[in-house]
N, C-alpha and C positions, 0 to 999 in steps of 0.2 A: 506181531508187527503188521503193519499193515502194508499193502503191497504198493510199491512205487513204480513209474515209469523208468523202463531202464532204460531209456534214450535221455535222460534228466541227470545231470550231473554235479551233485551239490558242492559247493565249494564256495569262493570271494566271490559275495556279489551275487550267490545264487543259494538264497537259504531253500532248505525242505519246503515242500509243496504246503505242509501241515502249521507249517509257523508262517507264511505268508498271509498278507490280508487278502480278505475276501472281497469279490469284486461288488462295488456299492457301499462300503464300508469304510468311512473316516480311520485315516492310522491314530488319530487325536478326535474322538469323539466329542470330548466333553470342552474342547477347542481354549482358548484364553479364556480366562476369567472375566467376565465384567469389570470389574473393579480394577484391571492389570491393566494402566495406560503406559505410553512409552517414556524416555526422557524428554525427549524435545516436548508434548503437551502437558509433561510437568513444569517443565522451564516456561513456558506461556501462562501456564495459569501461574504460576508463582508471581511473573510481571504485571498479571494484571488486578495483582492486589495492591490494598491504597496503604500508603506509607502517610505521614504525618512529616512535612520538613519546616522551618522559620525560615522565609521569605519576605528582605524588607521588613524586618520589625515586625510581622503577621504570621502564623502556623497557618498552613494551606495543605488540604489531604492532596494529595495526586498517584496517579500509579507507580510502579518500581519501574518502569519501563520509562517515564518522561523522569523520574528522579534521575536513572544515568545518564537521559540523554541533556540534562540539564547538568552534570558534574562533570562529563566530558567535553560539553561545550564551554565552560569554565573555565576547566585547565588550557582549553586550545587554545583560549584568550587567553589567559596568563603565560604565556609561552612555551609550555608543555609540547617538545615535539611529537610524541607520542601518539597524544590526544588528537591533535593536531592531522595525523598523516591517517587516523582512523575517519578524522570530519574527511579530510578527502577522499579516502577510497568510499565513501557513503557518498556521498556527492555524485562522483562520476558514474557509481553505479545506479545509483536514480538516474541520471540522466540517460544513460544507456539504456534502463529500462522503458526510460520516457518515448525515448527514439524508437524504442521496440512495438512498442504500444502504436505508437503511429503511424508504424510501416506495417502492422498486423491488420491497421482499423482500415486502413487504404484510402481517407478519407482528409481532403487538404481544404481548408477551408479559403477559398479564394471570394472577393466582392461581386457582385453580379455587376450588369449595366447599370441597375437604377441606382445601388450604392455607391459607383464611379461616379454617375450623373450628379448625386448629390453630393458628392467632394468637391467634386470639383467645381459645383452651385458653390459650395462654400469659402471654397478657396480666392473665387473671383471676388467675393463679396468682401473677402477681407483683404486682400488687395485693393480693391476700391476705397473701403472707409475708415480702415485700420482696424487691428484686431483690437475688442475690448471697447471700440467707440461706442458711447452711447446717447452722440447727438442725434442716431437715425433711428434710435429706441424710443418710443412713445407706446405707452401701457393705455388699451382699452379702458373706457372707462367701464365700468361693471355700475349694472342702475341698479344691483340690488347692495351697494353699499350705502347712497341715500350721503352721502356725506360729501362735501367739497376738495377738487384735489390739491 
């Protein structure tokens, strides 16, 4: 036998010095397989293969991922509560995401001076002569049409 530290006391949690890994040394060498993906990138690639469905009298390929979201949008319209309360919690959490998104970017898009300036050029204008008049509209004439207006 080979001689051990007797200040080392093997028990739970504390194998032989001799069965421990060595330091530098993977406990899983030869680590996952390639080929060993998880569930969830099975379930993604499974949706993003093309199904075959009749639409309107026509077969059209699309993915399995717009087929459900086309068969749950169906039933929410037909009355389906179900379907129905799943379009909502998708909804609000878009939206929540959308919000997130916008408070992450930091960035509000407000009009400058000169696009103020021209509103409100435009606003006066159409105050003035009505919106959609086109008695104050007269089209250049352009000399390379060559023809009478």
């Amino acid at each position: 036998m080979s001689k051990q530290d007797p200040d080392y006391e093997v028990g739970y949690g504390k194998p032989p010095k001799h069965s421990q890994f060595k330091k530098g040394r993977s406990g899983n060498p030869k680590g996952r397989p390639k080929g060993a993906k998880g569930v969830v990138a099975s379930i993604k690639r499974e949706m993003e293969r093309k199904v075959t469905i009749r639409e309107g009298g026509q077969e059209v390929t699309i993915s399995k991922a717009e087929a459900v979201a086309k068969r749950i949008l169906a039933k929410a319209l037909s009355g389906d509560a179900g379907a129905l309360k799943l379009l909502l919690q998708f909804d609000a959490e878009q939206m929540q995401q959308v919000e997130i998104d916008g408070e992450q970017s930091g960035q509000t898009i407000l009009p400058d001076q000169t696009d103020e300036a021209v509103l409100q050029y435009f606003a006066q204008k159409v105050r003035e002569n009505g919106f959609g008049s086109e008695t104050n509209y007269k089209p250049k004439k352009n000399e390379s049409d060559g023809g009478d207006p």
